[in-house]
N, C-alpha and C positions, 0 to 999 in steps of 0.2 A: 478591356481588362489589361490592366497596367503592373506588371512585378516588378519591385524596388529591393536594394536590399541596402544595409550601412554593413559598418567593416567587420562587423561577426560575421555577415552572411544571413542574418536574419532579413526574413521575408518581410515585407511591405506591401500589399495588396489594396488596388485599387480597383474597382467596376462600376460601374451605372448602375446598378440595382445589388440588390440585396441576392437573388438567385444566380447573376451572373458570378456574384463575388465567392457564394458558395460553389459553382463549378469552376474557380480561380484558386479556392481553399485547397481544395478537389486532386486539382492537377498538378498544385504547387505539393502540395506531400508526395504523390506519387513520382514526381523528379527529385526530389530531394530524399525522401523514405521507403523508395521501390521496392525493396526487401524486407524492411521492418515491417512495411504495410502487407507483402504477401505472407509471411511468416505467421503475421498474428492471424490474418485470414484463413489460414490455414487449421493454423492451432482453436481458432473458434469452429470450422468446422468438423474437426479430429482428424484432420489429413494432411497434420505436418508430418507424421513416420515415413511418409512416402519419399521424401527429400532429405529429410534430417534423421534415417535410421531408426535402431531398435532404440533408444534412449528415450525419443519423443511419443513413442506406444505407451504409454504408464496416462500420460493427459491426452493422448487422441482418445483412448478408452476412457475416462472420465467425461470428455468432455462431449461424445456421443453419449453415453449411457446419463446425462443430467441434460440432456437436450438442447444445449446451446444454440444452433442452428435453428433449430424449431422454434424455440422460444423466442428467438429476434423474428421470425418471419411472422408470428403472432404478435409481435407487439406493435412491429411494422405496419401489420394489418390493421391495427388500432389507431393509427395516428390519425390527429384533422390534417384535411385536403391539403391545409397551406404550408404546415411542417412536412409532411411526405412531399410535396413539393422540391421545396429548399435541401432536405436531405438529398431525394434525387436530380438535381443538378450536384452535388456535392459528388454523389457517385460516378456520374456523367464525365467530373473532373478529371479523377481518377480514373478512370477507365481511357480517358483520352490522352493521360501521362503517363501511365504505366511502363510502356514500349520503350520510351523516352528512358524514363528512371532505371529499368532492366538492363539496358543499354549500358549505363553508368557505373552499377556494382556489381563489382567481378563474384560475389555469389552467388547470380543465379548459375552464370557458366559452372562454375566449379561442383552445383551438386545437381545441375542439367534441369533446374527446374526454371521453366517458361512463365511470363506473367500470365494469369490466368484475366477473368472476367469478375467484377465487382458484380453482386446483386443488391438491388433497393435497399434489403434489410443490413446488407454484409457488417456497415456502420453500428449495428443497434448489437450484433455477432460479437463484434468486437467489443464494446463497454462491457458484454456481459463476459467475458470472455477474461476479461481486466479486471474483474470485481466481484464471481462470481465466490471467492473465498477469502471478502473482505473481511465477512464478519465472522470468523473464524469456526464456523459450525463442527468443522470435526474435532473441536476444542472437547466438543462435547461425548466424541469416544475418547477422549483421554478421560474426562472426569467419571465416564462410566467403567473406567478401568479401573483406576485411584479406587471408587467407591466397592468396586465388585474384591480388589485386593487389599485394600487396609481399610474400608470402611468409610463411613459419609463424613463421617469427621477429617478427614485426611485432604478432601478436596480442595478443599480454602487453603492450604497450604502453597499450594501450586498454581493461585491466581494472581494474573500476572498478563502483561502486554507479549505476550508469546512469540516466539519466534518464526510465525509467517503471517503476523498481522502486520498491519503496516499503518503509520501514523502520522502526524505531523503536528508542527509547531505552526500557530500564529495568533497574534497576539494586535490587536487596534488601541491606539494613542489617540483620545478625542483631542479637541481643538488649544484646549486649554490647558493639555500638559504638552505641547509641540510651541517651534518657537514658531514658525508662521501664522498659529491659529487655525491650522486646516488638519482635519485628520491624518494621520498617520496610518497605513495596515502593511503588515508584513508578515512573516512566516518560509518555511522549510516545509515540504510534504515529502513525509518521509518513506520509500517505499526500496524494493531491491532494485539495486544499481543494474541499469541494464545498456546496454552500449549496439545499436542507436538506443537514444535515451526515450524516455515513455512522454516525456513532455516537450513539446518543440513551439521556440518562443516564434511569435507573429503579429502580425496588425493585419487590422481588417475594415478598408474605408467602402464606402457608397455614401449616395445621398443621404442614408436613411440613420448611418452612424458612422464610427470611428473608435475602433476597439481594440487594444493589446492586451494580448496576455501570453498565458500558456496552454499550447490546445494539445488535445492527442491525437496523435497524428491516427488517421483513419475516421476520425470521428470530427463532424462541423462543429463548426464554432468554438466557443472559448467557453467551459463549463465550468472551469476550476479557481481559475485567478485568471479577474479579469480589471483594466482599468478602460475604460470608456471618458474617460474626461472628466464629466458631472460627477461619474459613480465610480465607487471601484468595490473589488468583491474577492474574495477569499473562502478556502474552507477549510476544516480537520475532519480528520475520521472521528464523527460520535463515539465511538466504539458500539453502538446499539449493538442489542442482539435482535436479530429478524427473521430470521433462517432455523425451519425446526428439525429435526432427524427424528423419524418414525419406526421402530424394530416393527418389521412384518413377518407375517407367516404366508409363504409363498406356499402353491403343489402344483402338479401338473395334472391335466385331467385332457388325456388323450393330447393334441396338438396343442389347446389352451393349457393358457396360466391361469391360475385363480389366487383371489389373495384373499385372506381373512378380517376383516375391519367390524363396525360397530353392528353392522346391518347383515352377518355373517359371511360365508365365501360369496365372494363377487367375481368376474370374470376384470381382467385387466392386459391392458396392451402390452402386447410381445411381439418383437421381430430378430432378427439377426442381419450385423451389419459386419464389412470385413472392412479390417484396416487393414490398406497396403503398405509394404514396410522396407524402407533400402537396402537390399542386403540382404534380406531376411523372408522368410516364409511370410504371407499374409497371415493375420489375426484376428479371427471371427469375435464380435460380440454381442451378447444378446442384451437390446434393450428394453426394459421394462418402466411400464411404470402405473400404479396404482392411482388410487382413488385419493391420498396425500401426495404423492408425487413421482419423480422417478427415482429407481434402485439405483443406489451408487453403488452400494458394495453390499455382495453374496448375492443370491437367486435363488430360483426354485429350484436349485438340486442340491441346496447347501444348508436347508434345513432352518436357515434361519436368513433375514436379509436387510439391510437399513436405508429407507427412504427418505430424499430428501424435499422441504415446501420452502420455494420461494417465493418473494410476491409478484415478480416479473410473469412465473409460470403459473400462477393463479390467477389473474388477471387480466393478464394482454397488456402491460402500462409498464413501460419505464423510465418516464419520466420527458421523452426526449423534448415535447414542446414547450420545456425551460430551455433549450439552448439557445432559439432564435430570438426570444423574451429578453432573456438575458442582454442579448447586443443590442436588443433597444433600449435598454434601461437607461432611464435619464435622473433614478431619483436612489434611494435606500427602500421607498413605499414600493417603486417598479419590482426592485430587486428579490424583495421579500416576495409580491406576488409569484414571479416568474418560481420561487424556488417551492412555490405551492404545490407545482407540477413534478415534485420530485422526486423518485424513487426508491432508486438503490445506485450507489451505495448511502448510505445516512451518516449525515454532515453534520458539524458545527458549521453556522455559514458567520462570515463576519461581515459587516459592507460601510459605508459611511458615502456620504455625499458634498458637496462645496456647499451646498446652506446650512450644513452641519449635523445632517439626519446622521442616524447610526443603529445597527443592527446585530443581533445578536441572538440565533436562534439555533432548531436543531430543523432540518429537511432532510425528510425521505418516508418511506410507507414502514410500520413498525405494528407487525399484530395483536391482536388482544388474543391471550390464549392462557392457559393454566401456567401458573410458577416452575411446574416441574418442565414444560417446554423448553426452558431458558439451562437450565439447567443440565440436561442428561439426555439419552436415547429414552423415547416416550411408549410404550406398547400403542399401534396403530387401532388396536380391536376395542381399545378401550374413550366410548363418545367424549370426556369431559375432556380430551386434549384435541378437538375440534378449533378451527381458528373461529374469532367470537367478532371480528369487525376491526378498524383500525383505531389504534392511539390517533385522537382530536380531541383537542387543538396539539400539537408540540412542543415543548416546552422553549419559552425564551427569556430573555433578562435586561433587563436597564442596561445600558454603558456608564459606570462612573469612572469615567475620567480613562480608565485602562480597563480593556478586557484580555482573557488570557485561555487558550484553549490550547491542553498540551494532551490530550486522549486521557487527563486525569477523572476521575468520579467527579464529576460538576455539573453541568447541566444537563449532560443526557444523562444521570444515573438512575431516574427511574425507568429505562430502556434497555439496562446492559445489564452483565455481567461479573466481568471481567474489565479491570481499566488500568491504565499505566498507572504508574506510583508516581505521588505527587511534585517529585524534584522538577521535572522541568518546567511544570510549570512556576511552580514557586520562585526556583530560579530565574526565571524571563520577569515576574511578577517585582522580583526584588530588583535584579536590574534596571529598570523601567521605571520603578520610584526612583532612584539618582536624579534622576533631572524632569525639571518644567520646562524645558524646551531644546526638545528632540526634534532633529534636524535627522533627514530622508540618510544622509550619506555616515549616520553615527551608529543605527540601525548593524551594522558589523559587526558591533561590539556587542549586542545581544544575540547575533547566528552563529557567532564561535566560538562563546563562551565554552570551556570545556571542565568547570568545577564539577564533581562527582559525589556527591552527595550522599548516592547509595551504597558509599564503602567505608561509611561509618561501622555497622553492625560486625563487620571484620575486624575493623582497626580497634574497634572497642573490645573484641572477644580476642584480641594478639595482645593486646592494652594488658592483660590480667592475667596472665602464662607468668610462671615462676618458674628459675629453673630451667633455664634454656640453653643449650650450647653457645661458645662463643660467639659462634657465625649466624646464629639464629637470633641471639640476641641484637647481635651489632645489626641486623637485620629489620628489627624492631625497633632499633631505635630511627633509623634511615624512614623507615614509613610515621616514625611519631611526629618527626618533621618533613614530610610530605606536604606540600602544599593544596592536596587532594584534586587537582588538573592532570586532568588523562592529556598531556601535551607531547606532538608526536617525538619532542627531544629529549626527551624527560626518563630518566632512568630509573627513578624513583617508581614512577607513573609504571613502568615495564617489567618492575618487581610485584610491584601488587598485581598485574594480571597476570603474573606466572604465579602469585599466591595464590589468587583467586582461583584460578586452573589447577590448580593442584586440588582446594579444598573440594569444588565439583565434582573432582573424577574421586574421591572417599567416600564424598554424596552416595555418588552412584555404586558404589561399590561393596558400601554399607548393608549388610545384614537386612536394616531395616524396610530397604526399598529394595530386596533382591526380589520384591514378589512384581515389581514393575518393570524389572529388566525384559521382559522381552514382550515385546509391545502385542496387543490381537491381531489376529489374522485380517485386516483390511488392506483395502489395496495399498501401493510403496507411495503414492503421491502422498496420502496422508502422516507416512513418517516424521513428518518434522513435529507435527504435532503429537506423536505416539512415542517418537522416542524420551528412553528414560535421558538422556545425557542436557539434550535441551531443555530441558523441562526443569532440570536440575539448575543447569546455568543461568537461566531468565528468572528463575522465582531463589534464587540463593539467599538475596536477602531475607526475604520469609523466614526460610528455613534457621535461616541464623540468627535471626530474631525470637522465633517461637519453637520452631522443630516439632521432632517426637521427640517421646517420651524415652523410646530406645537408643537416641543418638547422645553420648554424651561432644556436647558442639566443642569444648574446650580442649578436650584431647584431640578429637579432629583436627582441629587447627593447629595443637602443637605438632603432632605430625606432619603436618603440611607444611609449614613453616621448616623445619626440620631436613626435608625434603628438599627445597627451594632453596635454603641459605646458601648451600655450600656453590650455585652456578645460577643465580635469579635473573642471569640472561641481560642483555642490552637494551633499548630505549624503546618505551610503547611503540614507536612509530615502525621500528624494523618486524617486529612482529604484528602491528595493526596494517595492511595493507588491502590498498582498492582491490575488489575483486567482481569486478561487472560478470554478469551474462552474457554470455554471446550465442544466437543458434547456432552459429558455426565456429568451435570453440578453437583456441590458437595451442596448441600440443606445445608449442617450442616457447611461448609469449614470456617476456622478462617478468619478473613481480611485480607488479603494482605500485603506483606511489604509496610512501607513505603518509599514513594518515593521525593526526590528534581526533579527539573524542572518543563518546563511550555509547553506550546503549543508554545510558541515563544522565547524559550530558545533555543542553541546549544544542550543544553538536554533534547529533543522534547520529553518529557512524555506528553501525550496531554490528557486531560478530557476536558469536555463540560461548561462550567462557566455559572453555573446560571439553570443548569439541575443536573450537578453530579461532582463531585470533585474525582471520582475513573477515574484513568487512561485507558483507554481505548484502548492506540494507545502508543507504545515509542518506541523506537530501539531496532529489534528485531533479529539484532547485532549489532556488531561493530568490525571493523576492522582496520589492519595498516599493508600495505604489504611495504617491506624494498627491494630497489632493486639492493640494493652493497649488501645484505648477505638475501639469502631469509629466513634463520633461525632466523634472528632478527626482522621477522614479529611476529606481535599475534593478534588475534581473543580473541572472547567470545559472547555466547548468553544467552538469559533469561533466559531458566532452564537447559538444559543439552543436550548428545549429540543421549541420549535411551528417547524412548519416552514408557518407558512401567515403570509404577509407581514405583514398589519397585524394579527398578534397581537402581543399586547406579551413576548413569551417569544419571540417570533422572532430577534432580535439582541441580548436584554438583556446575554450575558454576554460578547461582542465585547466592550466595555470591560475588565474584567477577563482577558480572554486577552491583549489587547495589551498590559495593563500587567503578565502575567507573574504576576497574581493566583490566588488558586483560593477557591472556593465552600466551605462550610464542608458537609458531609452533615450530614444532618437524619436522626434515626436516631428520634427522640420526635412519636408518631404525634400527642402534643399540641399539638404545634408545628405542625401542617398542617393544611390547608385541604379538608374534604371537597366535594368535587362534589354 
């Protein structure tokens, strides 16, 4: 077992076998991501309060009461001998780096948490743990609010790429619109910035292959974006919908739970679990969970309760023997099969090959179930919303010449619900026509494009105002000649989203959605998707496009406008600003850099319009694998490739993400730096 690293500090991993390399994967995250790896450990099995305080009890309780924990040790239990294998050297890794990595980052001293002990499943803990509110299910208590307060006509209003789904751009260049003749793939997955970052670049050699990509740290192998030499691979979030929410009728009968389903009261498991808490009194919870799934929010003493069905907890299967598949892949035929075994979350996968194979498909497990499943909170007691077997085959598509997956309604949309609005992609799609021969290092010019598209509907509805104060007009005119680029110098660009902020918060304040203002009683995690302000700011265009009936749009806007002329503030950039995650947050931290893009820009920096103008959610890489010369790919992430503070590989490549740069792959083991 050989570790190499080039001048990011990116790992290089070499071993004689395929399981040696997996306990090299292992060990190299836990020196490099000792915290991020215990942190997420933690938070998969709801016993991060205990170090990280009262803040972290909102997801320790979610994440016992949907059984994260449970549900990896059953899946775990699921896997063939030779993937449980591989996984357990992988664990083996980590549990023999830990010490080591603990060592290194002054947070475990600081909040006196010890490394703990990796188990078998802890990896499978973790994916689920990462994914398990990809496909936005509590979307679906907003829509049952919308319908329960303005009615079923109101819903569609408010569909929309929501403010805690996450998504990404990427987009394949067959042979014959590139100028070497060898396919092109690249792309942005877009998710919340979090600092250590979610993605940490690597290579992975044995006899048996030789693979870069971007792994997650805690998890083997390279599942997401991979280049392997022959092959390379890529994915977006489907947007599918997969995940149902069941309204139950809980009671207690002496010690037992019983719950009410098709077959009448049935008995269902109940225990009580206590979350320790820093600071703070322990937090007893009771976990339930019925014959669809387990209670995430309400119980039996609350009269009413909503369960949720996934397919990982139905099953025992998620997916994992696609990852060691994956790094054998030698073709686009391999890659498709390996992504056979997929689960959750459910991808666009993209992949091409050097003899010019090319792929284009959707992977993961997607139910057959009643339309209203997709939809809403489903009454559990009632048979026809019973799951009915899986969507087979998946839907896939030709490659002509470019393909383009930006989470818009396209090829998973007989799976979803809900899908981003077409700009990005289109935008990538027209960019990408400019030229027949697209070269790996020009690929920039479509990750940072920043045109905005979706601020037409505004500019059109200011476009048509009569009658405007001086300052409001002179203000109109400043946006008429707007070049429509959310660019972070851009003054212009920093007036429209202080328009745009303005017209949200009337949104919201408007008569006609006062019956939305205060979101149902579920628990606080699910806010983001309850609140009225979010919901407002992400679906705006809708609204300003079609509305109600009771909002007249044009006067809104002149008020808004009105509002804004007289102080429309300085340059997107000072008010768009990075705002990572951190478990252990910085009280005194400077602002953020700032940032160009928009939530519907190719340069998906996303904030909340009308709540916060700090970034929340951006590309948290970006990549461009080359597949006439795998050396003339290159990567780059938000901060760096060490997640432990005053290493100098902690933030190095933060310069180049902000300036839209990318790192060259290092493919010539002579060029790096052995340990």
């Amino acid at each position: 077992m050989r570790v190499y690293r080039d001048a990011w500090g990116v790992p290089h991993l070499r071993a004689d076998s395929a399981d040696e390399l997996a306990f090299a994967q292992g060990r190299n995250a836990a020196v490099d991501r000792a915290w991020q790896l215990e942190v997420e450990r933690h938070r998969s099995q709801g016993t991060s309060a205990a170090f990280l305080g009262a803040e972290a009890v909102e997801w320790d309780r979610f994440a016992r009461r949907v059984r994260l924990d449970d549900t990896a040790r059953r899946c775990h239990a699921g896997l063939d001998p030779t993937t449980a294998s591989w996984v357990g050297h992988y664990v083996d890794g980590v549990n023999a780096g830990l010490a080591e990595g603990a060592a290194r980052a002054p947070e475990f001293a600081a909040t006196g948490l010890a490394p703990g002990r990796w188990q078998p499943w802890t990896p499978l803990a973790l994916w689920l743990s990462h994914h398990i509110l990809f496909a936005g299910f509590p979307g679906k208590l907003w829509r049952e609010h919308v319908a329960r307060r303005l009615g079923d006509a109101a819903v569609t209003l408010f569909h929309t790429d929501g403010p805690a789904t996450s998504g990404s751009n990427g987009w394949l260049v067959a042979g014959e619109r590139t100028a070497s003749g060898a396919a092109l793939l690249a792309g942005d997955p877009h998710r919340f910035v979090e600092d250590p970052g979610i993605y940490q670049q690597v290579r992975l050699a044995c006899p048996e292959y030789d693979v870069l990509g971007l792994a997650v740290p805690g998890v083997p192998g390279i599942g997401h974006f991979g280049h392997a030499g022959e092959v390379a691979w890529a994915i977006t979030n489907a947007m599918a919908d997969y995940q149902d929410l069941y309204a139950e009728r809980l009671r207690r009968r002496g010690a037992a739970v019983e719950a009410y389903g098709p077959d009448g009261w049935r008995p269902v498991r109940a225990h009580l679990e206590t979350i320790e808490v820093a600071g703070s009194a322990p937090v007893e919870v009771e976990v339930v969970e019925t014959d669809r799934g387990p209670v995430i929010a309400g119980g039996p003493d609350d009269g009413t309760a909503v369960s949720l069905r996934y397919p990982p907890r139905v099953t025992g299967e998620l997916g994992f023997a696609a990852l060691p598949a994956l790094l054998r892949a030698r073709t686009v035929a391999d890659v498709d099969a390996a992504f056979d075994h997929w689960v959750e979350p459910v991808n666009v996968v993209q992949a091409a090959d050097t003899a010019g194979g090319l792929l284009h498909r959707v992977a993961g497990a997607v139910p057959v179930r009643h339309p209203d499943n997709r939809l809403r909170v489903v009454p559990a007691w009632e048979p026809g919303h019973a799951w009915q077997g899986w969507h087979r085959p998946l839907p896939r598509a030709e490659v002509d010449g470019v393909a383009v997956m930006a989470n818009q309604r396209g090829l998973a949309a007989p799976l979803g619900v809900e899908f981003a609005p077409p700009h990005r992609a289109d935008r990538i799609r027209h960019l990408l026509d400019a030229s027949t021969a697209w070269r790996a290092e020009e690929m920039v010019r479509v990750h940072t494009d920043t045109h905005l598209a979706s601020a037409e509907p505004l500019l059109a509805l200011l476009d048509g105002l009569t009658g405007l104060s001086p300052l409001a007009a002179a203000l109109r005119e400043r946006l008429r000649r707007w070049d429509r680029r959310m660019d972070a110098g851009s003054v212009d660009a920093g007036a429209f989203a202080a328009l745009r902020a303005a017209v949200v918060r009337r949104f919201v304040a408007h008569p006609a959605l006062a019956a939305l203002a205060d979101p149902p009683a579920y628990p606080e995690l699910f806010r983001p998707w309850l609140a009225l302000a979010p919901r407002v700011g992400y679906a705006l265009e809708a609204l300003l496009r079609t509305g109600l009936p009771e909002v007249d749009r044009p006067a809104l806007v002149r008020a808004a406008v009105e509002e804004v002329a007289a102080d429309p503030g300085g340059s997107w950039g000072e008010r768009h600003r990075l705002a990572p995650w951190r478990a252990l947050p910085e009280p005194d931290a400077a602002p953020g850099p700032e940032l160009a893009g928009d939530h519907d820009c190719v340069l998906a920096t996303s904030s909340v319009p009308g709540v916060t103008d700090a970034c929340l959610r951006a590309p948290v890489a970006r990549y461009v694998w080359d597949l006439a010369r795998r050396e003339e790919s290159r990567w780059v992430v938000p901060h760096g490739a060490s997640g432990v503070p005053d290493d100098p590989h902690h933030h190095d490549q933060q310069p180049l993400w902000l300036a839209g740069r990318l790192a060259r792959v290092i493919t010539d083991w002579d060029q790096l730096t052995e340990e």
